[in-house]
C-alpha atoms as a printed R data frame, in Angstrom:
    type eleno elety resid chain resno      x      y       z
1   ATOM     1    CA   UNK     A     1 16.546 -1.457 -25.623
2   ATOM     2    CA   UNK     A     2 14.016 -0.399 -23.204
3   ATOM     3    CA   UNK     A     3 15.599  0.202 -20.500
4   ATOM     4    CA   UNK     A     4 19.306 -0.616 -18.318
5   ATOM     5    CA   UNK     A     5 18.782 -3.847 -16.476
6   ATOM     6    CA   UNK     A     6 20.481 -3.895 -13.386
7   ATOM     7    CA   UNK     A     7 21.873 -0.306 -13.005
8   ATOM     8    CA   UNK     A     8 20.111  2.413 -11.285
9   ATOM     9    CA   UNK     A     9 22.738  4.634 -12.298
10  ATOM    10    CA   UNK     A    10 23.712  4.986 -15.914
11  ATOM    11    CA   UNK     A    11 26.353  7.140 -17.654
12  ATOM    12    CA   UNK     A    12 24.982 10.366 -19.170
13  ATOM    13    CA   UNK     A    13 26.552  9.282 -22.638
14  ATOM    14    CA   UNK     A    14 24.063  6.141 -22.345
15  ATOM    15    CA   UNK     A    15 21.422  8.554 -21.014
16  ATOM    16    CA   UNK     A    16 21.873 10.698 -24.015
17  ATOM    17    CA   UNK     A    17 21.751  7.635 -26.421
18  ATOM    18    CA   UNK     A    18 18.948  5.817 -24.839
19  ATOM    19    CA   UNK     A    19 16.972  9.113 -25.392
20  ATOM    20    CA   UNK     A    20 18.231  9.800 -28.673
21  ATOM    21    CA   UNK     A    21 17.363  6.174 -30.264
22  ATOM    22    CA   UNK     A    22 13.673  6.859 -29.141
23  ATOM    23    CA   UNK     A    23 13.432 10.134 -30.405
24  ATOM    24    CA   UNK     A    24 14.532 10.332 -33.137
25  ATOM    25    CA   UNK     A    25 13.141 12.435 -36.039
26  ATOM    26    CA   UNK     A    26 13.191 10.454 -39.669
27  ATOM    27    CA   UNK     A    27 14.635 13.613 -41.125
28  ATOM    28    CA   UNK     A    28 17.651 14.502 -38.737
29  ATOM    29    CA   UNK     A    29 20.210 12.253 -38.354
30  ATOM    30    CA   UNK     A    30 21.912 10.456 -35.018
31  ATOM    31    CA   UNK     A    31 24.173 12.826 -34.606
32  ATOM    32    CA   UNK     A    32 21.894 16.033 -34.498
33  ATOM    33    CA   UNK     A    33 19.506 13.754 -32.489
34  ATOM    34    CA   UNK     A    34 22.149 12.828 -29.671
35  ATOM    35    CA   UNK     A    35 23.132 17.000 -29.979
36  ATOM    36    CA   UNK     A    36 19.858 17.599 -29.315
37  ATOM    37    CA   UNK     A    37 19.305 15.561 -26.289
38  ATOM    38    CA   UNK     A    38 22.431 16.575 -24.795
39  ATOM    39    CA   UNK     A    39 21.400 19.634 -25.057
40  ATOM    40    CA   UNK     A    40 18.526 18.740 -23.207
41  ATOM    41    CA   UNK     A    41 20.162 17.098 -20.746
42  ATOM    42    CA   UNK     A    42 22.809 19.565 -20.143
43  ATOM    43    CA   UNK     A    43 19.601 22.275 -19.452
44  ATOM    44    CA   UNK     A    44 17.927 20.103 -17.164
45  ATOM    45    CA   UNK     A    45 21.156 19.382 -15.026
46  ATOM    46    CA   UNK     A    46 21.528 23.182 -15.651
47  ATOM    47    CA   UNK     A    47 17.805 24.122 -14.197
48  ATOM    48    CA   UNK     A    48 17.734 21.291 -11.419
49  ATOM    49    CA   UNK     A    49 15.426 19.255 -13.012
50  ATOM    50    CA   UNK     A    50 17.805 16.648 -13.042
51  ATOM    51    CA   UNK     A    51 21.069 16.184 -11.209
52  ATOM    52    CA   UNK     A    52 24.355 14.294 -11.433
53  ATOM    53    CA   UNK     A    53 25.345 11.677  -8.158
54  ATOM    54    CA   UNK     A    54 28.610 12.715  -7.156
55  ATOM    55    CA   UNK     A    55 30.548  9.994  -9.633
56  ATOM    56    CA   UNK     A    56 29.246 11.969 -13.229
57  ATOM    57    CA   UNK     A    57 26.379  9.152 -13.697
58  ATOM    58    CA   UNK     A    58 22.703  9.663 -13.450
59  ATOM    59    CA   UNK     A    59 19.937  8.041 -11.426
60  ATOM    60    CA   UNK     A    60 18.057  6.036 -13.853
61  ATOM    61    CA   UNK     A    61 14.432  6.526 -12.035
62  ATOM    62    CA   UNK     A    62 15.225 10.438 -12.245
63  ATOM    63    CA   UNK     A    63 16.154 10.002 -16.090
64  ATOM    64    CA   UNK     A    64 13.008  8.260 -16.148
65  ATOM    65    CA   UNK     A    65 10.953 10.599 -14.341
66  ATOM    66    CA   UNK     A    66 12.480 13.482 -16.573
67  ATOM    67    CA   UNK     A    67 12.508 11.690 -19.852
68  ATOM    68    CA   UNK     A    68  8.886 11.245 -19.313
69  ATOM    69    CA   UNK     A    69  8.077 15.153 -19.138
70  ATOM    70    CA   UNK     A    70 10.418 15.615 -21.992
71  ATOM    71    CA   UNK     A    71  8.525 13.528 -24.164
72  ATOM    72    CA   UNK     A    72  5.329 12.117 -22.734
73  ATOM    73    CA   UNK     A    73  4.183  8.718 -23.950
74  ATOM    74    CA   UNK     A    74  7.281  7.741 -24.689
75  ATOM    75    CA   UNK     A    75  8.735  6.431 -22.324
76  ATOM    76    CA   UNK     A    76  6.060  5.235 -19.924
77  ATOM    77    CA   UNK     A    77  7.891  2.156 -20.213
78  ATOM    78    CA   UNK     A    78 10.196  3.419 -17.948
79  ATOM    79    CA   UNK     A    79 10.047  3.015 -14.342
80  ATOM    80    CA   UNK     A    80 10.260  6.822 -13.047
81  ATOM    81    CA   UNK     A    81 11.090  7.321  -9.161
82  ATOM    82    CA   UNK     A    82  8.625  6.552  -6.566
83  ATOM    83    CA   UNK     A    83  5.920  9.907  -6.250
84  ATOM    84    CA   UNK     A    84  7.825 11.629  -3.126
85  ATOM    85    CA   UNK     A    85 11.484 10.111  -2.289
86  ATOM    86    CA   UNK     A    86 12.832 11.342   1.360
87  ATOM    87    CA   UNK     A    87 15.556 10.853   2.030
88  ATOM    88    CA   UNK     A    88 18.046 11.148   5.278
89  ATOM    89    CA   UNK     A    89 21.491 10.657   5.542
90  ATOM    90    CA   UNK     A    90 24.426 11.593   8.823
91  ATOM    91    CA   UNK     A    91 27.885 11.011   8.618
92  ATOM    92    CA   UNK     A    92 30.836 11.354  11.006
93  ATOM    93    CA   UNK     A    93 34.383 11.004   9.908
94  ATOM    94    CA   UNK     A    94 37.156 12.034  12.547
95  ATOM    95    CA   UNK     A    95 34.980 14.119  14.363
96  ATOM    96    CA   UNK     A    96 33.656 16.094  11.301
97  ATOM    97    CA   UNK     A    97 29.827 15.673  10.937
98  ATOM    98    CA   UNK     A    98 27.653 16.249   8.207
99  ATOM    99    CA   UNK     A    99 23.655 15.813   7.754
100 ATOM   100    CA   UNK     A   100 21.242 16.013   4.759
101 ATOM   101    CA   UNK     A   101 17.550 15.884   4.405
102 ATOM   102    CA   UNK     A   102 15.596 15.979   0.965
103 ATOM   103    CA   UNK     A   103 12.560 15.878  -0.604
104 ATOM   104    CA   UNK     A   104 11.921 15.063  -4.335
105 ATOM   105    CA   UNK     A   105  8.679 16.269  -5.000
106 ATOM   106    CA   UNK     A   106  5.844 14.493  -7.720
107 ATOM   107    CA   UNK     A   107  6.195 15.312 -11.208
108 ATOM   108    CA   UNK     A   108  2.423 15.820 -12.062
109 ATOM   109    CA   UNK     A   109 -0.405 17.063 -10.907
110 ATOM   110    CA   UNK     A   110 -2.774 14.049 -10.522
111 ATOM   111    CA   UNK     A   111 -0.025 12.774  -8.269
112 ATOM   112    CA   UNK     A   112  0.499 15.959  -6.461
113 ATOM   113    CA   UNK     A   113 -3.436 15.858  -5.709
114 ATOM   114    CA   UNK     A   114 -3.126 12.363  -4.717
115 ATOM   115    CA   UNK     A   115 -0.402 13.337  -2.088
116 ATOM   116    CA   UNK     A   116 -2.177 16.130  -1.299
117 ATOM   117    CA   UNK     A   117 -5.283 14.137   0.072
118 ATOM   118    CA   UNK     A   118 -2.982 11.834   2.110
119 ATOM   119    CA   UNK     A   119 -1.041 14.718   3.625
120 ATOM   120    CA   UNK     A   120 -4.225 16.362   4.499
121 ATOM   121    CA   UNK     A   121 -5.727 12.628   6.290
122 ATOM   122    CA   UNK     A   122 -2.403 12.749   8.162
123 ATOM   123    CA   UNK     A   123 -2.398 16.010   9.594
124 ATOM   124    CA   UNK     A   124 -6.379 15.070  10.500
125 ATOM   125    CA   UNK     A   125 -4.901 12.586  12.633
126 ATOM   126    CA   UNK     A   126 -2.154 14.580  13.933
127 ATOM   127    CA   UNK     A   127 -4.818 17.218  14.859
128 ATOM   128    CA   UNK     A   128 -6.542 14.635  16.792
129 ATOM   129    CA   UNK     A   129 -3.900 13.266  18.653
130 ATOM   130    CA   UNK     A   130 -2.410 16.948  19.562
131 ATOM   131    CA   UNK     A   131 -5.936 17.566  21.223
132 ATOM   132    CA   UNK     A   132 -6.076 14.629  23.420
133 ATOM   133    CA   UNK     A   133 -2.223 15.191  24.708
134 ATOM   134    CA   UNK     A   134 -3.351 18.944  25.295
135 ATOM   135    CA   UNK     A   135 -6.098 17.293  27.171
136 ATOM   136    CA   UNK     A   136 -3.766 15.282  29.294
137 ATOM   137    CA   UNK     A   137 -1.333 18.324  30.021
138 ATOM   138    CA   UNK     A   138 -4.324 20.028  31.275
139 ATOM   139    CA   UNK     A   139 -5.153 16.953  33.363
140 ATOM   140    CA   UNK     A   140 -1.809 16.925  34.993
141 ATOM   141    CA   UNK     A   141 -1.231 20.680  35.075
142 ATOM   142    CA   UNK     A   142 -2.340 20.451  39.049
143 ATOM   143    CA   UNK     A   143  0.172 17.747  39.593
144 ATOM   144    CA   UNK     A   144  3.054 20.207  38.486
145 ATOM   145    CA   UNK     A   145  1.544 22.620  40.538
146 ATOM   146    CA   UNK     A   146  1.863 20.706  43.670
147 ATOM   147    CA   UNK     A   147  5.262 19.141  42.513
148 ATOM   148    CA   UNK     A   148  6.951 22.582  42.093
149 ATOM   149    CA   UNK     A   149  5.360 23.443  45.645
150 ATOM   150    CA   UNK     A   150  6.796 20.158  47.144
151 ATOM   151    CA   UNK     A   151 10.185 21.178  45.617
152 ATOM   152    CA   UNK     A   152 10.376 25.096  47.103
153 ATOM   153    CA   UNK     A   153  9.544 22.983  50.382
154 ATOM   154    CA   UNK     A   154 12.071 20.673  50.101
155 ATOM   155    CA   UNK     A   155 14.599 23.643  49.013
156 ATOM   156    CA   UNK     A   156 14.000 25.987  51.764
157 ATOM   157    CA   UNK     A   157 14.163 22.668  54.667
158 ATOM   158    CA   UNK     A   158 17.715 21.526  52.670
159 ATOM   159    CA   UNK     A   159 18.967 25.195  52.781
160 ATOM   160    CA   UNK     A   160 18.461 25.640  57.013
161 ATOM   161    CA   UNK     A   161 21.205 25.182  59.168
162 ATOM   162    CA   UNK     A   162 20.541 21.904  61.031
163 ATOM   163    CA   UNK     A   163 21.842 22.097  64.500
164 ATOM   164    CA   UNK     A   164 25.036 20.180  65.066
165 ATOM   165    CA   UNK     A   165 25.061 16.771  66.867
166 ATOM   166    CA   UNK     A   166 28.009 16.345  69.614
């Protein structure tokens, strides 16, 4: 079995087996190879390298993603999580809100060069466009100038008594 068809999350039992079948040493047997991956798993969930959704199962990209640093080449088969998830989620029940933001980051360093070179093209842009709307406050600095004056005007002729009509 190569991998869960139509799941992306998977039970940690099936995690642990999954693992275990693939890993296997000829001289242990199942159950010291399952032990062992638990064991594994459990220090991964333990570190952060891996983490639990909220029903006890596991994301099968992340068990992918993890599986591969575990044991590299082995399970390249396996389609790990996309290089940097974000992810953004509000809620509102009966007036309670809630709001999370997260970032998974890339889980080698080719990729984390790769990202690297895009992040630094982006902020190249963003540079660019930053100086041009500096450009344009400058431009309409004078405008505000004269639009605060035209408001103390405007103030001062609202505040004076106007002589009353009979």
């Amino acid at each position: 079995m190569s991998s869960p068809e139509g799941s992306s999350a998977i039970k940690r039992a099936l995690a642990v087996r999954l693992i275990a079948e693939r890993t296997r040493r000829p001289d242990k047997s199942v159950r010291q190879s399952r032990s062992r991956v638990s064991h594994a798993i459990s220090s991964a969930i333990a570190t952060g390298k891996l983490h639990l959704l909220i029903d006890g199962t596991i994301n099968f990209g992340d068990l992918a993603t993890w599986a591969q640093e575990y044991r590299p080449g082995e399970f390249s088969d396996w389609p790990a999580r996309p290089r940097i998830s974000r992810g953004h989620i509000a809620a509102s029940l009966d007036g309670v809100t809630g709001e999370a933001t997260g970032v998974k980051m890339p889980h080698d360093l080719a990729t984390c060069h790769e990202d690297l070179v895009q992040v630094y093209r982006q902020v190249s842009v963003l540079r660019r466009e930053n100086k041009l709307l500096q450009q344009e406050v400058v431009a309409l600095r004078p405008y505000k100038v004269a639009r605060d004056e035209l408001r103390k005007k405007l103030s001062k002729v609202a505040q004076q008594k106007r002589p009353r009509q009979r």
